[in-house]
LOVEXLO-512699 format. One line per 5 residues: number of its first residue (from 1); their letters; for each residue x, y, z of C-alpha. Coordinates in Angstrom, 2 decimals, always signed. Layout:
BEGIN
NUM) a) X Y Z  ...
This chain:
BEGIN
1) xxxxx) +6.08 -22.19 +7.51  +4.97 -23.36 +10.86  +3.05 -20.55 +13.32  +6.20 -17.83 +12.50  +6.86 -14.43 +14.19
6) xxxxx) +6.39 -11.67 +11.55  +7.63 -8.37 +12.05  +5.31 -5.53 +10.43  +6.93 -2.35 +9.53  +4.39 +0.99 +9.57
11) xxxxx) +2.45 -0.97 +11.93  +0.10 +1.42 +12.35  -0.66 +2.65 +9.05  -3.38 +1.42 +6.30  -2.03 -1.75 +5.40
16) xxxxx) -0.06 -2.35 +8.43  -3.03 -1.94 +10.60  -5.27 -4.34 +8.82  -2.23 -6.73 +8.03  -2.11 -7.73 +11.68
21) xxxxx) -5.49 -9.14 +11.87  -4.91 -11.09 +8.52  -2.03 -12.77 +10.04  -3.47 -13.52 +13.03  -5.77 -15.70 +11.88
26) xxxxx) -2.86 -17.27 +9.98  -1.83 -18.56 +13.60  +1.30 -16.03 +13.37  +2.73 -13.94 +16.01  +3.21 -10.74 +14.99
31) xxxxx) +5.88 -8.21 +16.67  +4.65 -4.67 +15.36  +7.05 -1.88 +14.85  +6.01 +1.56 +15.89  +7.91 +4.64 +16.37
36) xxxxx) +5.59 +6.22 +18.67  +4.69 +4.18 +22.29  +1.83 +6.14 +22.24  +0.43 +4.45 +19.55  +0.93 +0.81 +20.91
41) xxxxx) -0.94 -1.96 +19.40  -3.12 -3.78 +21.51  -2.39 -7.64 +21.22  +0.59 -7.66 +19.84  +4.51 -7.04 +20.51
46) xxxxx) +4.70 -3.51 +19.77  +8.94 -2.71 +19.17  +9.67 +1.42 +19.33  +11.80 +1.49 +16.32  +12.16 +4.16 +13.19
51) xxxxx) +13.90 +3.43 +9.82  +16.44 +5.74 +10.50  +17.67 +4.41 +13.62  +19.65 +0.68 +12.79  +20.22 -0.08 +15.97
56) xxxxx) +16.79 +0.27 +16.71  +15.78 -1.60 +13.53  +18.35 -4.69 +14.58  +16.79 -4.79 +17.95  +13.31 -4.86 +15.97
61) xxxxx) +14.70 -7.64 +13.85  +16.35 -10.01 +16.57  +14.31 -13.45 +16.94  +11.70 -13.14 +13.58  +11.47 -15.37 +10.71
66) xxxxx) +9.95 -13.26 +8.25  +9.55 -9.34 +8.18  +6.82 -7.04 +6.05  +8.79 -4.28 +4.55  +7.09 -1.11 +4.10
71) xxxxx) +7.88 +2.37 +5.17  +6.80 +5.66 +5.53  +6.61 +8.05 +2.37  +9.55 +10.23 +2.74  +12.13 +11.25 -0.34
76) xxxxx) +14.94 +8.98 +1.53  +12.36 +5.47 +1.11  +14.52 +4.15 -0.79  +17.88 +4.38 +1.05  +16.34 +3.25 +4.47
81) xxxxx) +14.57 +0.12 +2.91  +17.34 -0.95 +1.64  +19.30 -0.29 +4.82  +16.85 -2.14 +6.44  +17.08 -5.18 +4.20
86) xxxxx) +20.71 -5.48 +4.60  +20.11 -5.42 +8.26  +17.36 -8.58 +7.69  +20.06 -10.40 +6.16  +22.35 -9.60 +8.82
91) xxxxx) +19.87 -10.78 +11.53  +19.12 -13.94 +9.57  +15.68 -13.47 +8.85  +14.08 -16.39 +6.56  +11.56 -14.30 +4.77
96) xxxxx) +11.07 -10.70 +3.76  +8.03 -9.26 +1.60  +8.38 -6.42 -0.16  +5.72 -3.68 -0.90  +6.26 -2.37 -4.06
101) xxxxx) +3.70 -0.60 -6.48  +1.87 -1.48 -9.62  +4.13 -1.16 -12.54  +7.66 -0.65 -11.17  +10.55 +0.05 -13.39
106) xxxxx) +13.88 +1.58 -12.85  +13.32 +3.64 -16.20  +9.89 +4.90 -15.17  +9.13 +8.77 -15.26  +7.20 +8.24 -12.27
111) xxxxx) +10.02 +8.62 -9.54  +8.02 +6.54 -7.10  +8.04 +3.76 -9.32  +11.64 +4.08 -9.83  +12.55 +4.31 -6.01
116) xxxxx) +10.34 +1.01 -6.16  +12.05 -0.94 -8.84  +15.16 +0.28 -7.20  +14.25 -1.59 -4.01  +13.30 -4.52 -5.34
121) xxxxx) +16.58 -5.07 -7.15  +18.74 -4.27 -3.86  +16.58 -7.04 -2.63  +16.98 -9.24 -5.36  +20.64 -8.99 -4.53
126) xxxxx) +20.89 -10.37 -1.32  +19.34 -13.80 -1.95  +17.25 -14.42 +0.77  +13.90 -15.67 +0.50  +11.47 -12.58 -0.95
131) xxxxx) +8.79 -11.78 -2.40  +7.44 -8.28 -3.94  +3.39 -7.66 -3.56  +2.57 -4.39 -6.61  -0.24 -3.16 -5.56
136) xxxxx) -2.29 -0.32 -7.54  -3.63 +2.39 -6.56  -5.02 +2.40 -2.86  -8.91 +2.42 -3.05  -8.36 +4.41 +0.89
141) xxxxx) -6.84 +7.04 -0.29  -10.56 +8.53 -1.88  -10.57 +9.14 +2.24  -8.38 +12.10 +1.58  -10.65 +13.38 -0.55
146) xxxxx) -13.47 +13.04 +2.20  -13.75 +16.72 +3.26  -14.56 +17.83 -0.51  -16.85 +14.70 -1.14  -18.99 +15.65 +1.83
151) xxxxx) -19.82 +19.33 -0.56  -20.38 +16.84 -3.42  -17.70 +16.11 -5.76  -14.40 +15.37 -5.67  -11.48 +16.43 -8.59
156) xxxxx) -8.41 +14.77 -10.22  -6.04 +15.31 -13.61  -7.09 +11.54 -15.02  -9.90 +12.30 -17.16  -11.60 +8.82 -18.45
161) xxxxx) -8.97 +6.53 -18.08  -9.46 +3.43 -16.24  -7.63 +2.48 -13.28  -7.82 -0.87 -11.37  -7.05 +0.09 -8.12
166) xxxxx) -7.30 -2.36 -4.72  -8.92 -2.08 -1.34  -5.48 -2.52 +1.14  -7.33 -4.73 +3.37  -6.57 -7.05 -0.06
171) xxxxx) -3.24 -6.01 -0.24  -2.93 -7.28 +3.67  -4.61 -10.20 +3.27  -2.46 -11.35 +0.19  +0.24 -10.65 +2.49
176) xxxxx) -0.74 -12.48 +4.63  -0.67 -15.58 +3.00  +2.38 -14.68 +1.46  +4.17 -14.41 +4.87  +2.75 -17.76 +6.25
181) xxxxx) +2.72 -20.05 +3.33  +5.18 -21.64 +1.06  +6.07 -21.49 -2.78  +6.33 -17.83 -2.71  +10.59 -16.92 -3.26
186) xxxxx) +11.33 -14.97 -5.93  +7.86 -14.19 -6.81  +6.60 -10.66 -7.84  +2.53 -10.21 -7.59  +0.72 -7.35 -9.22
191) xxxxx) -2.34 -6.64 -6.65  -5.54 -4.73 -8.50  -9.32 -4.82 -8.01  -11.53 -7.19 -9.48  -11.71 -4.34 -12.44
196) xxxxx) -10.70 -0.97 -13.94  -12.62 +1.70 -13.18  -13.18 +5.36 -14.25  -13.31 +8.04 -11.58  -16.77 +8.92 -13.08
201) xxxxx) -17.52 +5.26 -11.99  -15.85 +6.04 -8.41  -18.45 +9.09 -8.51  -21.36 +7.07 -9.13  -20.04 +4.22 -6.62
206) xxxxx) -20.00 +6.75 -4.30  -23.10 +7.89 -4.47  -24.89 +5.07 -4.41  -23.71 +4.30 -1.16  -24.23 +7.50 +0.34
211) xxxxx) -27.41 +8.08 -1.24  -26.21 +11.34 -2.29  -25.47 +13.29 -5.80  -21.68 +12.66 -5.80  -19.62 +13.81 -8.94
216) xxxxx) -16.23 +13.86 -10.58  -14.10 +16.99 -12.13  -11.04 +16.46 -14.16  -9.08 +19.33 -13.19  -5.60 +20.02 -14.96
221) xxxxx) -2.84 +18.91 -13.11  -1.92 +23.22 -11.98  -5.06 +23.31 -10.47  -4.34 +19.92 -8.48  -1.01 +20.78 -7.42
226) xxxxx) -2.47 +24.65 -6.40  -5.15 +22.91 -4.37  -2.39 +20.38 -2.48  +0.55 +22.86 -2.39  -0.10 +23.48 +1.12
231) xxxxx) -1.26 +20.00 +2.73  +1.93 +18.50 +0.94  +5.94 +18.17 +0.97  +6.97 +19.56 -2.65  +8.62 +16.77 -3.89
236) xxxxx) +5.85 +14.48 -2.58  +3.16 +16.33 -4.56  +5.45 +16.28 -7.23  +5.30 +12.44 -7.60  +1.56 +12.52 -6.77
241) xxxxx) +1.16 +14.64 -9.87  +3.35 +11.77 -12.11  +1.62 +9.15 -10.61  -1.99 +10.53 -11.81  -0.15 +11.42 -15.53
246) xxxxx) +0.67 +7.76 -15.30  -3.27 +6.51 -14.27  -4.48 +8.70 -17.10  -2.50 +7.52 -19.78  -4.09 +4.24 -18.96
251) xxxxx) -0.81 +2.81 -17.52  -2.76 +0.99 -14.77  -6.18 -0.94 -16.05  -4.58 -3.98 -16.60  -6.53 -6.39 -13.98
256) xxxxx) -4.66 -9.31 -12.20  -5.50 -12.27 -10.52  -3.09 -12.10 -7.67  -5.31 -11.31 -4.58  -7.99 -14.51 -5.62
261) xxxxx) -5.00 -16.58 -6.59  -3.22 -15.94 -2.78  -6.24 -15.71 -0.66  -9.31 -17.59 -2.18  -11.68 -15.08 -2.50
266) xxxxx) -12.28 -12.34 -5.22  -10.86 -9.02 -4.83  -13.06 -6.38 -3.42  -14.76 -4.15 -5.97  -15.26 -0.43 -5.20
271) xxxxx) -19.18 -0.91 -4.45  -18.15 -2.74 -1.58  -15.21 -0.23 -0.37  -18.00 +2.81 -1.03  -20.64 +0.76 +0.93
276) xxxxx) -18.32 -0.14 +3.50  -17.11 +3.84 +4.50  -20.17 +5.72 +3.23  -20.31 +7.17 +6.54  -16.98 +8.60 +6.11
281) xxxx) -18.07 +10.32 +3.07  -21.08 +11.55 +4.40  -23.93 +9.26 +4.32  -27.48 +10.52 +4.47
């Protein structure tokens, strides 16, 4: 694909944000959709459009050849990604990637999963050129747990088990080369780290960088939900909760080759993503 016009959805959040970059020095020109003005994107076509709104979304859609589907998380993800791939097709977009998570299934007990796998087949439907990116858990979202890091430790229900979750500036950068490169249709690619790690071995990752005495607490899965019950929508915490039952059954250790395999480099390991925000979580 020569030099296309790729339209990021959630612009302006984790991947989204560093998914710009990555396909700008593909050559691409990238149309980011926003649905705040305020939060314009400098360098870019920035397109006020949300989900919900089709018309909106159609206008976003008009004149792109390939479009990077992700969305907020809301309970209705589901319905509106699908809208909006109907609306791709509709507009004649060429290319659409998909972002998915590790391990979806439409049988899952995990209901994000399942809203996932459900996605992906409405997509598989359509027949236009697609790919799905499965990424693990986020290695950013230990910044949530920032404010209880900086008083030392940090708690979750996973126990020991293993999980080998990805730094999304590797999730962007695979998409990246997904969006500008051929040999990709039809393809599904499970995104990890370079290996599976124990939040014990997040702790000590952590402190290294931050040259402070940084531990981990398995709490039981009442205590999480007590601790988030008021920072949280209910049925969002409610899915948090399966998604950490899932990580400590040792659903999601299995390490994959995708993000070396796509972009030529090794994935980043969680040294690096600790060394790289220890001042976020309080370096001395």
């Amino acid at each position: 694909m020569n030099a296309p016009t790729v339209l990021v959805t959630g612009a302006t959040g984790t991947v989204g944000s560093a998914l710009i970059p990555a396909l700008q020095a593909r050559g691409a020109t990238v149309r980011a959709m926003i649905r705040d003005s305020a939060k314009a994107i400098s360098g870019v076509e920035n397109v006020v459009a949300d989900l919900r709104d089709p018309d909106a979304v159609s206008a976003a859609l008009d004149g792109v050849d390939a479009v990077f589907l992700n969305s907020p998380s809301e309970e209705k993800a589901a319905e509106l990604q699908k809208r909006f791939a109907d609306l791709a097709v509709k507009a004649g977009v060429h290319r659409l990637v998909l972002l998915s998570q590790y391990a979806a299934r439409t049988n899952s007990p995990v209901r994000f999963l399942r809203w996932h796998a459900e996605v992906e087949a409405h997509v598989e439907e359509l027949g236009l050129d697609h790919t799905v990116l499965r990424p693990n858990l986020y290695m950013q979202a230990l910044l949530g747990f920032a404010p209880t890091i900086a008083y030392g430790s940090f708690g979750a229900p996973i126990g020991d088990a293993a999980v080998s979750l990805i730094d999304t500036r590797d999730i962007a950068e695979a998409a990246a080369a997904v969006l500008t490169s051929e040999g990709h249709t039809g393809r599904t690619y499970t995104l990890t780290g370079p290996r599976a790690v124990t939040h014990e071995e997040i702790a000590q990752a952590l402190s290294a960088a931050t040259g402070r005495a940084i531990a981990f607490e398995d709490v039981p899965a009442e205590q999480f939900t007590a601790a988030l019950a008021q920072v949280i929508p209910p049925w969002q915490l409610a899915g948090l909760v399966e998604d950490y039952s899932h990580y400590a059954k040792g659903e999601a250790a299995e390490v994959h080759t995708s993000v070396a395999d796509l972009t030529g480099r090794p994935a980043r390991d969680i040294d690096e993503f600790a060394r790289d925000h220890a001042a976020v979580f309080g370096q001395a």
